[in-house]
N, C-alpha and C positions, 0 to 999 in steps of 0.2 A: 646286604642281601640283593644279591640279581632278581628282578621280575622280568619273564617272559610273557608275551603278549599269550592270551587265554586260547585264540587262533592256535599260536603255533607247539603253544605246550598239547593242546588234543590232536595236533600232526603229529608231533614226536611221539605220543603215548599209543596212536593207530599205526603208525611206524612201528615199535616197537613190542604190537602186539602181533602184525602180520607178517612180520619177516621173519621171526623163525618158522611160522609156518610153509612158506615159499622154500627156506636154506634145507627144511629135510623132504622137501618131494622126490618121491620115490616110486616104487610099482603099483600100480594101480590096483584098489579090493576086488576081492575075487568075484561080487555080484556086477564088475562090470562086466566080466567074461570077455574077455581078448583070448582070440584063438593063437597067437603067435606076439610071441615078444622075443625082438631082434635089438646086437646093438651095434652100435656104429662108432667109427672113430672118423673124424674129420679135424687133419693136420694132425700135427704128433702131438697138442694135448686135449683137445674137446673132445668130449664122448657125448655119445646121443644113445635114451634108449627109447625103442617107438615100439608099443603093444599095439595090434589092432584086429580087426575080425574084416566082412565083407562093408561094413556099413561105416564103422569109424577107427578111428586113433587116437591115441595117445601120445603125444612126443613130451621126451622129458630133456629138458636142456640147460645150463648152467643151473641149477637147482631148481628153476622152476618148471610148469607142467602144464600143455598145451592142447585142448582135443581142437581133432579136426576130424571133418567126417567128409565119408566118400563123394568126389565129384561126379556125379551122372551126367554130363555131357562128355566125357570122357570113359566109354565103357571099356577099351580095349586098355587104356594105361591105369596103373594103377597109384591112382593119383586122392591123395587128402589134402583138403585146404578150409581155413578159417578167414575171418575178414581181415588177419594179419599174416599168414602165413601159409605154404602151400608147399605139399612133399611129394614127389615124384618116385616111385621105386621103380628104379629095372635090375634085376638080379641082383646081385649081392652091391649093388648101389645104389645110394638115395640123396637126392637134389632136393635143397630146402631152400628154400625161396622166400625172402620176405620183400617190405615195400621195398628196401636200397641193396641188398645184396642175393649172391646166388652163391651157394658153397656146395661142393662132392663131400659125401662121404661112404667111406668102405665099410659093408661087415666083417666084425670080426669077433662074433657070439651069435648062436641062435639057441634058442630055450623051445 
């Protein structure tokens, strides 16, 4: 009989309860009220979908699901960012920015 240290069996068992919750992040319930959900393709296989209204966001990315809310030192761009992330829209494109990289991507759905 294998014994695993008591540590790492309640990692594996909190592992194993929150990652399916992360693998089916999807659209956000309808009392958040997002006024617009758009989606985005960046490179030929990431998809991004970001719902959002004047105040915040939603980005949803490799299954999991990210608010960011509006920056007010920026009134003219329309820009959301969290303490790990930060998304730029100009028309049908949106710049997602975290601490080590910067990636475009294009719309190609609007709801």
């Amino acid at each position: 009989m294998v014994r695993m240290p008591q540590s790492r069996f309640k990692a594996a068992l909190l592992l194993g309860l929150l990652a399916p919750t992360a693998a089916w992040a999807g659209p956000s319930p309808w009392w958040e009220h997002y006024d617009r959900s758009d989606r985005y393709r960046c490179g030929e296989e990431e998809k991004v979908l970001i719902e959002r209204n004047d105040s915040q966001a939603s980005l949803f990315m490799r299954g999991y699901r990210m608010n960011l809310f509006r920056d007010q030192q920026s009134p003219l761009l329309k820009r959301y960012s969290n303490s790990q992330f930060s998304v730029t829209i100009r028309g049908d494109e949106i710049e997602i920015e975290d601490l080590i990289s910067r990636r475009r991507c294009q719309r190609f759905e609007q709801a």
